[in-house]
C-alpha positions, 0 to 999 in steps of 0.5 A: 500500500502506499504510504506517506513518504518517510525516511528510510533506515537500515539497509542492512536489513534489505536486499534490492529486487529491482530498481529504475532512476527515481525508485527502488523495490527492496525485500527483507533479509528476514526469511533466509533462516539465518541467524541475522534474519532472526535478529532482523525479523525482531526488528521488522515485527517492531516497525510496524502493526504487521511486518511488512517484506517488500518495500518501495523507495524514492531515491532522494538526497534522504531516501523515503519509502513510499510504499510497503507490502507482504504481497510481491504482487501488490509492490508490482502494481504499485511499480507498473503504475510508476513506471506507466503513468508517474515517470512520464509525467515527470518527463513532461517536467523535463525543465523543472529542476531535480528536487522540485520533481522529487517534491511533486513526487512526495505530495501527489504519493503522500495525497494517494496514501491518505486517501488509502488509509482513511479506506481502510480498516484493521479487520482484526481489531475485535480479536485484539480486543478480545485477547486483550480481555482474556490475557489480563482480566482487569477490573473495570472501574469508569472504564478506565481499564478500555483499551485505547490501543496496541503496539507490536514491540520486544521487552529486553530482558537479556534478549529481545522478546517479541510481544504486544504492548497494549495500552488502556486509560489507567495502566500499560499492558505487556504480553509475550510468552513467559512475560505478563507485565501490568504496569499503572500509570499512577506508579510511572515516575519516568518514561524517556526515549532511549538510544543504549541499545547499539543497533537499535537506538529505538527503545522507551525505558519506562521507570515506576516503583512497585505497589506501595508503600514500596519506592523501590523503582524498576526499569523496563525497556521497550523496543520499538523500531519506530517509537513516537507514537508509542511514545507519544500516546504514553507521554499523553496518559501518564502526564493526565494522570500528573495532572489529575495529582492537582486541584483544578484551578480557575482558566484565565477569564476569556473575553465572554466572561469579561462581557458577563462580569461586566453585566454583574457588576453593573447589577451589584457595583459591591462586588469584587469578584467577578468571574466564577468558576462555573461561568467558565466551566458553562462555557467550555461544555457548551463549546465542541472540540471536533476538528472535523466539524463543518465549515457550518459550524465556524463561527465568527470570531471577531464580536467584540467581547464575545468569544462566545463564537470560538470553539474551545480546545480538546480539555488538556487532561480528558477524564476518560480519554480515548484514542482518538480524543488523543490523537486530536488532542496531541494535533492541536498542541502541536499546531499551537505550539509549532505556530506559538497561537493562543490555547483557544485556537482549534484546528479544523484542517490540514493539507499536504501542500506546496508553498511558493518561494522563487520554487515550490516548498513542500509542507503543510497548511493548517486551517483553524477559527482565525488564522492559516498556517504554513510550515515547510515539511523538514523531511523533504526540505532543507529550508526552514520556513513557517507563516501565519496568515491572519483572517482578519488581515486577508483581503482575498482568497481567489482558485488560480491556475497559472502555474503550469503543470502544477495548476491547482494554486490558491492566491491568498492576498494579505493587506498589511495598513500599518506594517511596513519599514523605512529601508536603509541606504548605503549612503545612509548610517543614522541608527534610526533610519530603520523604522516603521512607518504606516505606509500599507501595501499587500502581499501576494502568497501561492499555495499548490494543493491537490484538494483545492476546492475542499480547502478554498470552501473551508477558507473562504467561510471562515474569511467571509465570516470574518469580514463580516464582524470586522469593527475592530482594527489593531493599533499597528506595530509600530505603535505596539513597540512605542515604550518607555525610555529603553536606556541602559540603567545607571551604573552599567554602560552600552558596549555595542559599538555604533558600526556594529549597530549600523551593520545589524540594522542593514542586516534587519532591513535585508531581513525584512524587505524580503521576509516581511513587512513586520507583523504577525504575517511575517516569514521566520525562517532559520535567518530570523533566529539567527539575527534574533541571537545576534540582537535585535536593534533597540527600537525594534525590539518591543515590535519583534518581541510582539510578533516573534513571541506569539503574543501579537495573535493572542491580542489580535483575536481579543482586541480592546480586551485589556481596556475592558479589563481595566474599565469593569474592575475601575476602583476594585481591589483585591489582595494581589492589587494590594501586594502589587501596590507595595511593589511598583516603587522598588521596581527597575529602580536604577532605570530613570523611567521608573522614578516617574509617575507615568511609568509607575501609572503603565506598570500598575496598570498591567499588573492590575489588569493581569491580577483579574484576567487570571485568579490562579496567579493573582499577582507574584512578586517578579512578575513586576521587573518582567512586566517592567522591561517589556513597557520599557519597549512597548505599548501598556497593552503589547505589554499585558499581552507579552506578560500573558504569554510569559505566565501562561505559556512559556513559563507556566505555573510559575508565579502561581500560589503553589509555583510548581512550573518553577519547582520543577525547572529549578530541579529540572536545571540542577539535574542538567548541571549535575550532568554537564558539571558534577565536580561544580555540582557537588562544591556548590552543594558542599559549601550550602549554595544548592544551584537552585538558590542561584538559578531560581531568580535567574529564571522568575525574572529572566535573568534581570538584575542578575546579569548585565542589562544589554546581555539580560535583554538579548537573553529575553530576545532568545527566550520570547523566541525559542522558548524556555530551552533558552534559559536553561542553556543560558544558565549552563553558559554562566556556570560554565564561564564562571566554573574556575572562580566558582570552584576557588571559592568556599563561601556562598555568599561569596559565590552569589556576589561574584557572579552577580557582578561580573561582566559577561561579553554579550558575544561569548555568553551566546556563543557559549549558550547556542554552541555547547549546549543548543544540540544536547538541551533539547525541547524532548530532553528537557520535557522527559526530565520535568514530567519525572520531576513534576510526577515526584513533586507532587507525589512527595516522591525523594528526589 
């Protein structure tokens, strides 16, 4: 059957049958009776549901199957209709070049593949259930022992003993001859990917203790040759499972419940609160999850206060969960996370498609409530490219057919009033000569998809609908980054040269022309993190920050929200305004701005407006120096949007009451170090100074006031664009630079004085951060330390 094109690994496993110039047909060595075709056969029974013998593969820069089969016969059919009917229309495109042809290659299978596995069915899936049953005989309670799915894998012991994992809503399941494994989720402390087996670098090492009141711990190891599902359905249920752990916490308050509280407070002027938890939880349950609801059911997004036409987001921890609720739900936060869009957004559809560039990019385009999305397919591409297109800023969505033999294309118009840029000269040097200004102007993007029409309906609803409500325009980006005076604080000075400045800012306006204009509608490609971490010039930066951090789409769907905020809760107070109070004086306290009443007015503000947009937090002191720096760079409202996207998304459950998100990294940081430096370790813990009483406030404030303030700010540059791996790294830099005087030193106070004043060259800090600790810090490394740790912490498990 065809297949969505995937690399394709272990040659050693494959004998070539036949071949022509694109494609190849191999077949397995698993059936020669040898001793490696046993240790073969163990591995193909764990690539997939069946073992599949004969395989197809397009010969590529990376080779991809295409195709697998256990019947000879079916590879043949699939090689008669490449050799009839793909190959010569590949030789109609005798012009286009090679790897434009490999990628029309890759979408037309991919397309067919799809179609084919939506038709088909597992014919044995009742019998699994019913082994399942008849194996293991668990109690049932709410149903949380209903298998949710199963995979073929080997349990190592001494050797590889082949098996079947099966996985219900409350424990894994393993079965094998001699082998009888029930391992609840409640009692897993770690599940990591692991690559310590040698030949096969594809195993799951999943860590739990036995009954209790035993902690005593054991490993079981789990071989699957291709393991992200497994593992990503594991990951799913044990982290419900961490967060059932938890007491339910209030949701920040959405636009409609601002609208409700705002009739409350009309009707009862006494009143302080004024969002309940019920009001919330009404609207969730009133809201549907289904990704594959009718375009009927897209509902216009843009009244003024009432999201009441947004769809909520699968629950992040169902009590019940099932395996499609998984898979959709893992769906979603990928689509949020990859684009950086607010927790509401819902994804509706997503297509294979080609992306226009000078040539044809192949990758995906995501549909959701407001916005479109493109990101390039890493697998067949070398480019690195994502785009958000905004609904709201789409002036048409037209079917064109001008691309040649690669005919089926949607132009989608983008208006941008208020985006543009002031390009630099040569002859002209003025550090301010790149800025924003509100010329306006379109852009034109060129999308290839096979399922055209399906796609321009679904878009052009939503659009339609969009334009119908739209009564509120967003003050424009240049005016997001107006802040407050951005100078260094007293005490320190600006080492950046002026040629240097000068330099980079040519370097922002080569970016922009062609990748802009700035904006939420803006190309990032793999430049833009390179120039992020170069440093973005001192009056762009609250404007990049707002459309690199993701924060921009959170207000551009809640417009006029922080206004209201303010309104409705005018005169009303609270403990967490009241502690915000004590705070605003001793704020950034060496930066002149903060000596004026304006600024203090700004800062209370967003403080204040944050305390009732989200009861769980409140207020938590740091909060004020992060909230500080972003108005030192933008506007009170771009401001309140970015401190948002700090407490609720990069830096989640931080400045709650309890602060496990901080916690957690906090042990999460001191595993890291104990790994990379276990001599710096082991003095720190020897002279009373845990690396956790160094790194906590390094991390709450982001590094404000703990480094010097032009290396703080491109840390906070980083950080709003690649996310909270940037802190851990930084933190490894710091130590590492510091790791001789640290170790000389067997005083902690000593320690603590040191580093806080030492001065750091902006240039080897980064450097250090993104050459000795960007490849092994990864986002999956450090997501398998925090869930063990988080699992601990709140188990009061010893850590």
């Amino acid at each position: 059957m065809w297949i969505i094109p995937r690399a394709h690994t272990g040659n050693l496993f494959w004998t070539k049958l036949q071949e022509n110039a694109l494609f190849i047909v191999l077949k397995s060595k698993s059936d020669t009776g040898t001793l490696v075709a046993s240790f073969v056969s163990v591995v193909l029974s764990t690539t997939e549901e069946q073992p599949l013998t004969y395989r197809i593969v397009l010969k590529a820069d990376t080779a991809m199957v295409v195709a697998v089969s256990n019947s000879l016969e079916q590879i043949r059919k699939h090689w008669d209709w490449i050799e009839g009917e793909l190959l010569p229309k590949l030789d109609e495109m005798s012009g286009v070049a090679l790897k434009e042809r490999i990628q029309f290659i890759v979408s037309k299978i991919a397309s067919m593949a799809t179609t084919e596995e939506e038709e088909e069915e597992d014919q044995n899936e009742e019998k699994v259930i019913a082994r399942f049953h008849r194996e293991f005989a668990l109690p049932t309670t709410n149903g949380e022992q209903k298998l949710l799915t199963y995979f073929r894998c080997s349990l190592w012991v001494k050797i590889p003993t082949k098996g079947t994992m099966f996985i219900t809503q409350a424990c894994v399941c393993y079965r094998s001859i001699g082998t009888k494994l029930v391992i609840p989720f409640k009692h897993i402390t770690s599940i990591t990917k692991e690559n310590s087996l040698g030949l096969i670098p594809s195993s799951i090492k999943i860590v739990a203790y036995k009954e209790p009141p035993s902690k005593k711990e054991q490993e079981y190891y789990f071989i699957f040759f291709l393991r992200d599902e497994a593992y990503t359905t594991l990951t799913q249920l044990w982290k419900i499972t961490i967060e059932q752990f938890f007491a339910p916490q209030t949701p920040p308050v959405s636009s409609e419940e601002l609208k409700k509280s705002d009739d409350k407070t009309i009707t009862n002027n006494e009143s302080t609160t004024t969002t309940t938890s019920s009001d919330i939880n009404n609207n969730n349950n009133n809201n549907s999850s289904n990704l594959n609801q009718s375009s009927e059911s897209i509902t216009k997004p843009e009244e003024q206060g009432s999201p009441k036409n947004k769809v909520a987001p699968p629950s992040p921890s169902p009590t019940r969960p099932t395996k499609y609720s998984l898979e959709i739900q893992k769906k979603n936060s990928e689509y949020i996370s990859m684009f950086k869009l607010p927790h509401t957004e819902v994804l509706l559809e997503d297509h294979l498609c080609s992306y226009w560039r000078k040539s044809y990019i192949v990758g995906r385009l995501y549909i959701s409530h407001n916005f479109c999305c493109f990101q390039y397919n890493e697998t067949v591409s070398a480019k690195e490219l994502t785009l958000v297109l905004s609904f709201r800023q789409i002036g048409s969505i037209q079917k064109v057919s001008t691309m040649g033999i690669l005919g089926n294309t949607l132009k989608v118009i983008v208006h941008y009033p208020e985006t543009t840029h002031t390009h630099i000269t040569e002859s002209d040097t003025s550090l301010s000569s790149l800025t924003l200004n509100e010329t306006g102007g379109v852009k034109e993007h060129f999308f290839l998809l096979y399922n055209r029409d399906q796609t321009y309906e679904t878009m052009n609803t939503i659009w339609q609908q969009h334009m119908q409500c739209r009564t509120h325009v967003l003050p424009s980006i240049a005016s997001m980054g107006e802040g407050g005076n951005s100078t260094v604080p007293s005490g320190e000075r600006d080492t950046e040269s002026e040629q240097i400045r000068t330099y980079k800012l040519k370097l922002w306006d080569k970016y922009l022309t062609k990748n802009g204009p700035l904006g939420i509608n803006m190309l990032k490609t793999k430049k833009l993190r390179e120039l992020v971490r170069w440093g973005i010039p001192e009056h762009l930066r609250g404007s990049i920050w707002m459309a690199t951090s993701g924060a921009l789409s959170m207000w551009e769907i809640e417009p006029g929200y922080f206004q209201n905020l303010l309104s409705i809760h005018k005169n009303q107070t609270s403990m967490a305004t009241e502690e915000i109070e004590k705070d605003l004086h001793r704020t950034l306290g060496k930066m002149p701005y903060f000596k004026t009443e304006e600024a203090i007015d700004k800062l209370r503000n967003v403080l204040v407006a944050y305390s009732w947009r989200n009861a769980a937090i409140g207020y938590c002191q740091a909060m004020n120096v992060v909230a500080a720096v972003f108005l030192l760079h933008c506007s009170e409202e771009a401001s309140f949007w970015l401190l948002s996207k700090v407490c609720e998304d990069l830096l989640t459950d931080y400045y709650s009451t309890a602060m496990i998100g901080s916690i957690v990294d906090q042990k999460t940081f001191a595993i890291l170090i104990k790994s990379h430096f276990p001599k710096l370790h082991q003095h720190l813990e020897a002279i009373g100074l845990p690396v956790t009483i160094l790194s906590l406030p390094w991390f709450m404030c982001l590094y404000i006031g703990y480094i010097p303030w032009e290396v703080a700010l491109r840390v906070i540059d980083c950080f709003l664009y690649e996310g909270p791996l940037v802190l851990f790294q930084v933190g490894l830099a710091i130590l590492k630079i510091n790791y001789d005087d640290i170790m000389k030193l067997d005083d902690s106070e000593a320690v603590v004085d040191m580093m806080k004043g030492r001065y750091y060259d902006i240039h080897q800090l980064m450097d250090i951060t993104f050459r000795d600790f960007a490849l092994s810090i990864t986002p999956n490394y450090i997501d398998e330390i925090r869930n063990s740790q988080k699992y601990k912490t709140v188990k009061n498990i010893p850590v």
